[in-house]
DOKE-234327 format. One line per 8 residues: for each residue x, y, z of N, C-alpha, C. Coordinates in nm, 4 decimals. Example, Ala and Ser with C-alpha at 12.3 -4.5 7.8 and 13.67 -1.06 7.14 Angstrom:
REM DOKE-234327
1.3190:-0.5690:0.7800:1.2300:-0.4500:0.7800:1.3200:-0.3300:0.7800 ~ 1.2850:-0.2250:0.7080:1.3670:-0.1060:0.7140:1.2900:0.0030:0.7870
REM end
This chain:
REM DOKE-234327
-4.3802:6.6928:-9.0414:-4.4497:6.5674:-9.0222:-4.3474:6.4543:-9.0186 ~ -4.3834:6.3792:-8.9048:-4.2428:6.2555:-8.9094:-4.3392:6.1110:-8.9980 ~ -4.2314:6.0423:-9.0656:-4.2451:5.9194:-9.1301:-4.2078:5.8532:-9.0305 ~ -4.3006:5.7072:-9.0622:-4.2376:5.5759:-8.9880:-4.2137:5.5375:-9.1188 ~ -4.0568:5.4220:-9.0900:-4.0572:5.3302:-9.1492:-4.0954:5.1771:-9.1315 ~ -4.1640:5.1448:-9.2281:-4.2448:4.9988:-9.2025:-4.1608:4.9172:-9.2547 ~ -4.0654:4.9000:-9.1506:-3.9436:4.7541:-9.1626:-3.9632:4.6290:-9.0436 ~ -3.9747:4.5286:-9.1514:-4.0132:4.4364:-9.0864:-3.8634:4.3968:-8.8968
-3.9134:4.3577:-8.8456:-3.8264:4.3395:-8.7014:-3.7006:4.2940:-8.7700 ~ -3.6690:4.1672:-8.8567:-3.5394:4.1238:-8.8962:-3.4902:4.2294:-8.9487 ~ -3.4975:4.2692:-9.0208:-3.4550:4.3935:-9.1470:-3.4299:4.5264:-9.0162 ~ -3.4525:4.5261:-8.9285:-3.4265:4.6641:-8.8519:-3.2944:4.6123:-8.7676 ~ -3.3044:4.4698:-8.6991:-3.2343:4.4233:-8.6375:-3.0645:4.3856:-8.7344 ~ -3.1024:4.3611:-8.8547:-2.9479:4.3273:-8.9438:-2.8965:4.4756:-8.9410 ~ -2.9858:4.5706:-8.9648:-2.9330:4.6943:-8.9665:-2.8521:4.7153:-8.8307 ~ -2.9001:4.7459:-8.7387:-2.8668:4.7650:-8.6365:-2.7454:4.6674:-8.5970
-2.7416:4.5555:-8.6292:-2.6528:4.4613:-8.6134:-2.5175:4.4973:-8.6528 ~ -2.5614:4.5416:-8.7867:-2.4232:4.5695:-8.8689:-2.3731:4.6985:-8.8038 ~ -2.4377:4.7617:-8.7662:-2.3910:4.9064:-8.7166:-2.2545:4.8260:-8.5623 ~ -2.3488:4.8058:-8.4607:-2.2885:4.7114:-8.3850:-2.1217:4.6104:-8.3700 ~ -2.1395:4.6061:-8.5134:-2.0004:4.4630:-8.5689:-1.9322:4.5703:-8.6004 ~ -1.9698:4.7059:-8.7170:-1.8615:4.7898:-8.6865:-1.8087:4.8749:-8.5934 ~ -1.9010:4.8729:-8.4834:-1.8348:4.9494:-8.3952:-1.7014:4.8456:-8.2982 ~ -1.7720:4.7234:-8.3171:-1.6831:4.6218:-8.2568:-1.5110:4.6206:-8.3172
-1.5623:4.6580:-8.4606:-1.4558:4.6281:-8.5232:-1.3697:4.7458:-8.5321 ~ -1.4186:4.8481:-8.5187:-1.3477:4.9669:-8.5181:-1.2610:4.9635:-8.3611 ~ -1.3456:4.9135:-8.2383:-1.2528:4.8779:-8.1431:-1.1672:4.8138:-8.1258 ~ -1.1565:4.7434:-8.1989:-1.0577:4.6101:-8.2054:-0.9218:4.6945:-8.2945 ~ -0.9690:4.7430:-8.4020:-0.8597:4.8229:-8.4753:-0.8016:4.9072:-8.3746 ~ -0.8398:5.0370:-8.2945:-0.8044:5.1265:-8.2822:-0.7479:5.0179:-8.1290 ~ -0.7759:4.9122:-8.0528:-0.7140:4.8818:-7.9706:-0.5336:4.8136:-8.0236 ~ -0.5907:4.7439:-8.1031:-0.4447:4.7435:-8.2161:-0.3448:4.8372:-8.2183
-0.3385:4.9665:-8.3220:-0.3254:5.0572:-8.3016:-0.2598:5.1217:-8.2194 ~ -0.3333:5.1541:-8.0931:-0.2586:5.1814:-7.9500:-0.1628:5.1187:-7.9397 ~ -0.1761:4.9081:-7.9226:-0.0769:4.9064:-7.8923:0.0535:4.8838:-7.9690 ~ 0.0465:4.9082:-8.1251:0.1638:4.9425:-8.1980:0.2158:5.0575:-8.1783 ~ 0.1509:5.2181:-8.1225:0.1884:5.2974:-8.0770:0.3199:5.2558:-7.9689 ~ 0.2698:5.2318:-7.8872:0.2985:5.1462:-7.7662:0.4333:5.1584:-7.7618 ~ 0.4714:5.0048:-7.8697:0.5815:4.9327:-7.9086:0.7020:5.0255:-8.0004 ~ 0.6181:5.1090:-8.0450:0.7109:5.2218:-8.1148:0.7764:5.3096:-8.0197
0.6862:5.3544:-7.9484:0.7675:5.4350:-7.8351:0.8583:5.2846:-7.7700 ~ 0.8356:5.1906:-7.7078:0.9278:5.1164:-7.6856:1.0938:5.1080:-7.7350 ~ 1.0483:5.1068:-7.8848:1.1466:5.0615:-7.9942:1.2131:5.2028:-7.9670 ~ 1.1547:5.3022:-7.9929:1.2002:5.4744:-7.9814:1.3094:5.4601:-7.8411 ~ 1.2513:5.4533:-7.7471:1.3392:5.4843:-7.6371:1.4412:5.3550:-7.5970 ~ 1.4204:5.2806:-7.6457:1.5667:5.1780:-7.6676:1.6338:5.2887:-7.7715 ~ 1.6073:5.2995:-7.8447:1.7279:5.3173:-7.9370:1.7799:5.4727:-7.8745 ~ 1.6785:5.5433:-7.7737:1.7433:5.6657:-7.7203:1.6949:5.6993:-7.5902
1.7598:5.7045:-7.4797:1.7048:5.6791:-7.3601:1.6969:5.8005:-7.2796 ~ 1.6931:5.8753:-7.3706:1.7057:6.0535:-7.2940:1.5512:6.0760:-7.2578 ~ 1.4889:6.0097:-7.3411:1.3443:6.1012:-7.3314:1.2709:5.9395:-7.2727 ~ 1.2412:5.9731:-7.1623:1.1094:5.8451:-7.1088:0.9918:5.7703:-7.2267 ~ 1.0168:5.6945:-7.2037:0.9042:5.5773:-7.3075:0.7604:5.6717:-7.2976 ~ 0.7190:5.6968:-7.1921:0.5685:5.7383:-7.1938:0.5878:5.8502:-7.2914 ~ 0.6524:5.9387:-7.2581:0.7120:6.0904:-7.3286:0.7032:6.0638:-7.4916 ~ 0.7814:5.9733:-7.5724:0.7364:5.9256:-7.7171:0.6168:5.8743:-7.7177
0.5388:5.7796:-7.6078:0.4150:5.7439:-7.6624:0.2986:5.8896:-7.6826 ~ 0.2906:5.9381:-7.5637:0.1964:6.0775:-7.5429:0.2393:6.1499:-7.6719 ~ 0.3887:6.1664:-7.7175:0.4291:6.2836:-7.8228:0.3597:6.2135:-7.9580 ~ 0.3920:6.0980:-7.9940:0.3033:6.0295:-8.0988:0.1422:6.0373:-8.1047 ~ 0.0986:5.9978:-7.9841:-0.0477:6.0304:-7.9567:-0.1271:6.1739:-7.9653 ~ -0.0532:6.2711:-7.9721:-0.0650:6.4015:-7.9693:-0.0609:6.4323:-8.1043 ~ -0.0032:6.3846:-8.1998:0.0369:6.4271:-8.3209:-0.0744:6.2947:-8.4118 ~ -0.0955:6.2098:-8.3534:-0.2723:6.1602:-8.4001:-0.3698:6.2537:-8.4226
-0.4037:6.2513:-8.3050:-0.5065:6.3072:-8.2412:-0.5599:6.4823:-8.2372 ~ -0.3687:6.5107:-8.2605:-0.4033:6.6975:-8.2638:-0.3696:6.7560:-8.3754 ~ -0.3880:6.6633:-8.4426:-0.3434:6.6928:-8.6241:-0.4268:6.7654:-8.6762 ~ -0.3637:6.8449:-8.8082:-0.4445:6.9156:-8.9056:-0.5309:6.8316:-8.9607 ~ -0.4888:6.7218:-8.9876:-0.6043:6.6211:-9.0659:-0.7180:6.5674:-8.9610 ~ -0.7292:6.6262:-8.8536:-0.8576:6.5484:-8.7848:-0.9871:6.6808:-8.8273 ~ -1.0598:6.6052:-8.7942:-1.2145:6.7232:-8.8061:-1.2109:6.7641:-8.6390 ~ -1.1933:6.7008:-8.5979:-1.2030:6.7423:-8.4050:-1.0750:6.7210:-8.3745
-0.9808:6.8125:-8.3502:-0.8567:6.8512:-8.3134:-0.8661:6.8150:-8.1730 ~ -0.8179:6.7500:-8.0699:-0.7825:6.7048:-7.9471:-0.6684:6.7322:-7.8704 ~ -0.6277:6.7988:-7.7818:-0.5309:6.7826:-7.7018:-0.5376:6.6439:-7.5422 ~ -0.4165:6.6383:-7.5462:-0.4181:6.5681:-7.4408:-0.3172:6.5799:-7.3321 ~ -0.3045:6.5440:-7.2352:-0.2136:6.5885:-7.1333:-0.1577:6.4172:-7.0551 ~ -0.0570:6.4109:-7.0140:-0.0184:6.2655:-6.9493:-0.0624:6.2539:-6.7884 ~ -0.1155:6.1542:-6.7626:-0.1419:6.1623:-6.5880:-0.0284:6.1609:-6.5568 ~ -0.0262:6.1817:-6.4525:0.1412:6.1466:-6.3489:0.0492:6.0599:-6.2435
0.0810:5.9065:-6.2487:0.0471:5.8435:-6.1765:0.1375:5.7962:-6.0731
REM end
């Protein structure tokens, strides 16, 4: 048997709201993020120019993303644009 909940329109809408601001905010972080990735591979391949800038960013991003510590393990691959 399904329940309704009898929440008034404001009270559904703050909910929902707040859900919303964190997703905003979680974008804003993880766009951050990226681009300190970014700048590291930058900083990385100044200081060693054997291996292409993209090559440290993807190798960093890989080791995010395809870590033991994630619950959803990810691989990723680099375009060649």
């Amino acid at each position: 048997m399904k329940r309704r909940l009898n929440l008034p329109f404001h009270e559904i809408a703050r909910v929902l709201g707040s859900r919303v601001f964190g997703l905003k905010t979680f974008e804003v972080d993880l766009e951050r993020v990226l681009q300190r990735l970014e700048q590291l591979a930058q900083d990385e391949w100044k200081a060693d120019k054997s291996v292409d800038v993209r090559e440290y960013y993807v190798r960093r991003l890989m080791v995010a993303l395809g870590g033991q510590k994630r619950l959803f393990s990810v691989e990723i691959q680099e375009s060649k644009k």
